[in-house]
C-alpha positions in Angstrom: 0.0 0.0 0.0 0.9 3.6 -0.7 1.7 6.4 1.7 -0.8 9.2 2.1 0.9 12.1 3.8 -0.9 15.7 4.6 1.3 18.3 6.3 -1.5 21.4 7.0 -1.0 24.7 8.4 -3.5 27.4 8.6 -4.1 30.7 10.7 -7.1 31.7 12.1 -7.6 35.1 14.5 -8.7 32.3 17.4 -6.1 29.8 16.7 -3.8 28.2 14.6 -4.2 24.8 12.9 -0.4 23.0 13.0 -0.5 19.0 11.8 1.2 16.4 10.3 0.2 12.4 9.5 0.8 9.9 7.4 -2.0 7.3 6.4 -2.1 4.1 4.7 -3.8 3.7 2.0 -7.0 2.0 2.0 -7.4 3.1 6.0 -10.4 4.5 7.6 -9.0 7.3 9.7 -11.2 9.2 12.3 -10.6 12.6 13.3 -12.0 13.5 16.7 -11.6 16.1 19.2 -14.0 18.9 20.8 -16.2 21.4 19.0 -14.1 24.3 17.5 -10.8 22.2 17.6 -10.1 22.0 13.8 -11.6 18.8 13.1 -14.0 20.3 10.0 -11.1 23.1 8.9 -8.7 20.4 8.4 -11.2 18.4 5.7 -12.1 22.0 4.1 -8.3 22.3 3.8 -7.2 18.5 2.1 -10.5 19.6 -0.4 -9.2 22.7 -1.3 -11.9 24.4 -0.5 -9.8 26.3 2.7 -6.2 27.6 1.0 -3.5 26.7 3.2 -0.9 29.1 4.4 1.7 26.2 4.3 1.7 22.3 4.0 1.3 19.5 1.2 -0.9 17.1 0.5 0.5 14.0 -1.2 -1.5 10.7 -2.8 0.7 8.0 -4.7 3.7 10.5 -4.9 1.5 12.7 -6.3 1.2 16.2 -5.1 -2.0 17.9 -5.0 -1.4 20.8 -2.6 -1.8 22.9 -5.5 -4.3 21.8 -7.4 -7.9 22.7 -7.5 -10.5 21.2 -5.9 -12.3 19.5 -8.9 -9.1 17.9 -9.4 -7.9 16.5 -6.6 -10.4 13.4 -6.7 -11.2 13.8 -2.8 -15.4 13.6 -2.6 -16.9 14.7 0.4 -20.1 13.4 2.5 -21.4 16.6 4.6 -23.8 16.3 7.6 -26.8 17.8 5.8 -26.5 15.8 3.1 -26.6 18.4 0.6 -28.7 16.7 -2.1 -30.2 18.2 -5.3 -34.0 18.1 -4.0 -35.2 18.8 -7.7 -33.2 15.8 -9.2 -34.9 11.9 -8.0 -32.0 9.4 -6.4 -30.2 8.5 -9.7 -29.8 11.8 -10.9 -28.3 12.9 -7.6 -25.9 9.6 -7.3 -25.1 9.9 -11.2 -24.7 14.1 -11.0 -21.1 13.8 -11.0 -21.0 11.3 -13.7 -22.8 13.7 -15.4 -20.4 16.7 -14.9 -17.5 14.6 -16.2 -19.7 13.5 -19.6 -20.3 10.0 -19.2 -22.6 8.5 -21.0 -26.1 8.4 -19.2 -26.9 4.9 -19.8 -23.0 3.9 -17.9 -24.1 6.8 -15.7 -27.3 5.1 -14.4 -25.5 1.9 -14.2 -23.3 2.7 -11.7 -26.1 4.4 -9.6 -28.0 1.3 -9.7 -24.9 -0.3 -8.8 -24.3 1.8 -5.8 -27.6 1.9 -4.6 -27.2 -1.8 -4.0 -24.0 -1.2 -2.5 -25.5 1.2 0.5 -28.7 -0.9 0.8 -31.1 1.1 -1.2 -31.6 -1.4 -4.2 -34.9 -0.2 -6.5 -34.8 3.9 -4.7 -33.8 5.2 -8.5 -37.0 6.8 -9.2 -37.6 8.3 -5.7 -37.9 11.6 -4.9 -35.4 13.1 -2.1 -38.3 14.4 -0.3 -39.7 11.4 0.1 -36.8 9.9 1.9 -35.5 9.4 5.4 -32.6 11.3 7.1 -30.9 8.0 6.9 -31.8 7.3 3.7 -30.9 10.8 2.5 -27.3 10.3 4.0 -27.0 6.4 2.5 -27.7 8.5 -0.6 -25.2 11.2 -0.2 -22.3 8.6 0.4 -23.5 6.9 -3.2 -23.0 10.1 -4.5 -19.7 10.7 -3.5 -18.4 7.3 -4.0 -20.0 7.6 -8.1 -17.0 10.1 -8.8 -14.2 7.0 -7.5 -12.5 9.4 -5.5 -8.6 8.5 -3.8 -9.8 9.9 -0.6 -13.3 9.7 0.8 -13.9 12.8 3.7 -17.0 12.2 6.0 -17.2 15.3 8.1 -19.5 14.6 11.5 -22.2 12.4 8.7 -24.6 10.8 11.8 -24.7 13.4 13.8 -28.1 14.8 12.6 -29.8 11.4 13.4 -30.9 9.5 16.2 -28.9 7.1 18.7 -30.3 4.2 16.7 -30.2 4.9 13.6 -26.8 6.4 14.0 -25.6 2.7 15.0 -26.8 1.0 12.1 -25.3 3.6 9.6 -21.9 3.4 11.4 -21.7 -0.2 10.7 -23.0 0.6 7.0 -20.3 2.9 6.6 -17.8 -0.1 8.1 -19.4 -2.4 5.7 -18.9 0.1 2.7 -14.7 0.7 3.9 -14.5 -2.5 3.8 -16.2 -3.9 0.4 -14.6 -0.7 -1.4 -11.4 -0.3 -0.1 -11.3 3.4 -0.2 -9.4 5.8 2.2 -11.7 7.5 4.2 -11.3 10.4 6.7 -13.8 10.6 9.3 -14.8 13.7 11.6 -16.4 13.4 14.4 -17.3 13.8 18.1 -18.2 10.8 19.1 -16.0 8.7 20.8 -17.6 4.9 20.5 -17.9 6.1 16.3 -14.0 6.8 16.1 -13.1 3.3 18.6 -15.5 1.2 17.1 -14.7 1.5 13.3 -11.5 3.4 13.0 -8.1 1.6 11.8 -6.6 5.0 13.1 -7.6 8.0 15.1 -6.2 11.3 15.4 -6.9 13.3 18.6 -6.8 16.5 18.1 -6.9 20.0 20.4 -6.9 23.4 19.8 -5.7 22.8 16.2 -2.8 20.1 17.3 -2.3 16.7 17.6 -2.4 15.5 20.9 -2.0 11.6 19.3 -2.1 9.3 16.3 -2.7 5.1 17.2 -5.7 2.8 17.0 -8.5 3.1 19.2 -7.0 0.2 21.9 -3.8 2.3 21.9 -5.6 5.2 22.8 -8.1 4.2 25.2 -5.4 2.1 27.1 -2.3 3.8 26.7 -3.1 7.6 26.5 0.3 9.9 25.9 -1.5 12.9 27.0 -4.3 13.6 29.9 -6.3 15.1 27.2 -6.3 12.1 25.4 -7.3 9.9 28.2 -10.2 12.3 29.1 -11.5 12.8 25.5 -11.6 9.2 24.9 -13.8 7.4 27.3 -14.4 8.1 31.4 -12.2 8.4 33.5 -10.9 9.4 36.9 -8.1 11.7 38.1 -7.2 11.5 41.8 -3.6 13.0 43.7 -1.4 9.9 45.0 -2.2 11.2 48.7 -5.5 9.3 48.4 -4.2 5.9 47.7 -2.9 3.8 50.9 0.2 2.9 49.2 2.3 4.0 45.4 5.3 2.7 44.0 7.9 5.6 45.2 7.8 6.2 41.0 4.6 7.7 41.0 5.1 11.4 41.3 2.0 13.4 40.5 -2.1 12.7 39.9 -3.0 8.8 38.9 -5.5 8.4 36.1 -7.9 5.0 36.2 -10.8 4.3 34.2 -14.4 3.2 35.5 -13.8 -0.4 34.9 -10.2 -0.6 36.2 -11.7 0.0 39.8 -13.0 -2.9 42.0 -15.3 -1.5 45.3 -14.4 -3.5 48.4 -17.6 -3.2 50.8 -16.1 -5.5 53.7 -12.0 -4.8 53.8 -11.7 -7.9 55.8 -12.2 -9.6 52.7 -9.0 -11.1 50.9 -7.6 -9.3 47.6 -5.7 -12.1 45.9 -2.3 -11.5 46.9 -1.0 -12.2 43.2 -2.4 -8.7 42.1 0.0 -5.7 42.5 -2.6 -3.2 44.1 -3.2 0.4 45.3 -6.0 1.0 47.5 -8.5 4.3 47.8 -10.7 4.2 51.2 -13.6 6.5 52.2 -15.3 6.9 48.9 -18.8 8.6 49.2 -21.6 6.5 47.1 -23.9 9.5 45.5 -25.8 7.8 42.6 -26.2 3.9 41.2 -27.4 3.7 37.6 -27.9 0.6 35.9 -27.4 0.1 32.4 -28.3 -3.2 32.0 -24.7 -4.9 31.7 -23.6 -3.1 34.6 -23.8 -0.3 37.5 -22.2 2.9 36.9 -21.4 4.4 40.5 -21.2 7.9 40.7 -19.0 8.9 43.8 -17.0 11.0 45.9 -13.2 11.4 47.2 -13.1 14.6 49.0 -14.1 17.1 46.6 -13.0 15.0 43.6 -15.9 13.1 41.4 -15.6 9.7 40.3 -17.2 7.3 38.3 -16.9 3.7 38.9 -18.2 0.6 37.2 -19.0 -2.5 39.0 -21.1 -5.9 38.1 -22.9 -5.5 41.5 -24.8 -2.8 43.3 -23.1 -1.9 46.2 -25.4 -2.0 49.6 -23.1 0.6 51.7 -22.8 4.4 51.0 -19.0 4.6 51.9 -16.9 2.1 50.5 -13.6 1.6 49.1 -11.6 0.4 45.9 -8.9 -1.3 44.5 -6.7 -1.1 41.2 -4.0 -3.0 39.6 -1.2 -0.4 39.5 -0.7 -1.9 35.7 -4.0 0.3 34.8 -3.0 3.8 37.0 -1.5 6.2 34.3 0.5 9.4 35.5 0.6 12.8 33.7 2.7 15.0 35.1 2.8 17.7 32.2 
């Protein structure tokens, strides 16, 4: 496979967007991060459609920084869809078949073909108001993929629809990466989206990468509190609270929900083969069940924490134990 490598800088009066990655070709790459980060700016830049101040853009040894935008072959998928609502389903899938002057019989060909391909086999003759948000967006992605672009941008496409639906499309989208074998950049917020179908994900803040790996490297071995925090739960506590550190641990100790275990009777055994830290005193404020599990909302002092357990604990103060292997320290 070929390297893809995008080098972007831009500035902005708020910030500036600084970043640098290299991609495999054939990868679907998320980008996530919090609302105004850059996340959007940095697909408006790869298009073309933002110029960059300084940075290239490479595909196959190919540079595209300079090029324009209806030559780069990079499609995009936007969030509202952006279909021609005077045009019916095959005339919006075929449109840029049509801009390029291919024949409309091979034009409507490929639609059909693509229609079967996002799950919407016999929609040619439907109207776009007659369709679903889901449907609308299953659309959009048909369109974008009629053009056979190198890179295929997604920027934020489920977030207009509902928990539900946006599960099923996520695993369409998967489904599609995967039968296609297109590069595809994906934007969003959403951190199960970018860990359940990403081969890579970039975290990014305040226009910077905070870090590049998959989505197991991330959740479990963060490089950066921000990273840690942004993907998934997690708890933050100073090493006074714990009974007993490693003299190697310096500053605050980062654990997620799941690496805590809540010890109601402390008379009670921990099997002595586990290399463990102990937090006492922890103030029960809320149980929620969520079917596979409780998520315990509790306190340290003044510091919140979340903890999951399999059980619903009967006392109000209790304490917990974690493996040292799954406390993280940021000092920085």
């Amino acid at each position: 496979m070929s390297d893809i490598y995008i080098k972007l800088k831009k500035h902005f009066s708020e910030f500036e967007l600084d970043m640098e990655f290299v991609a495999q070709e054939g990868q679907l790459i998320s980008i996530i991060g919090p609302s105004g980060c850059g996340k959007s700016t940095t697909l408006a830049l790869i298009t073309g459609l933002l110029p960059l101040d300084e940075g290239q853009i490479m595909i196959r040894d190919i540079d595209l920084t300079t090029l324009p935008v209806n030559e780069r072959e990079i499609a995009m998928v936007f969030q509202d869809y952006t279909l021609y609502p005077h045009l019916k389903v095959k005339d919006n899938i075929a449109y840029p078949l049509k801009i390029r002057k291919v024949k409309k019989i091979t034009r409507y060909q490929e639609a059909t073909r693509l229609l079967d391909l996002v799950g919407l086999s016999g929609f040619e003759e439907r109207k776009v108001e007659s369709l679903s948000g889901g449907e609308c967006q299953r659309i959009a992605l048909a369109r974008a993929l009629a053009s056979k672009p190198k890179i295929l941008l997604l920027d934020e496409p489920l977030s207009a629809l509902d928990a539900k639906l946006r599960g099923y499309l996520r695993d369409e989208i998967k489904r599609i990466h995967d039968e296609t074998g297109i590069t595809m950049i994906y934007v969003t917020h959403d951190q199960e989206e970018a860990l359940s179908i990403s081969d890579k994900i970039i975290v990014l803040n305040k226009g910077r990468i905070e870090m590049i790996g998959t989505g197991e490297e991330i959740y479990n071995h963060p490089s950066s509190l921000f990273s840690a925090t942004f993907m998934g739960e997690g708890n933050l506590l100073d090493i006074n609270e714990f009974t007993t550190l490693p003299t190697n641990f310096k500053g605050p100790l980062f654990f997620r929900p799941e690496d805590a275990t809540i010890v109601e009777n402390e008379e009670l055994p921990i099997p002595e083969l586990l290399d463990y830290t102990l937090v006492k005193d922890i103030e029960i404020k809320r149980v929620e069940f969520r079917g596979t599990h409780f998520i315990i909302k509790a306190k340290k002092g003044n510091t919140n924490l979340l903890i999951s357990s399999t059980y619903k604990p009967s006392k109000k103060v209790v304490s917990i134990f974690i493996q040292l292997r799954n406390l993280r320290e940021f000092l920085n």
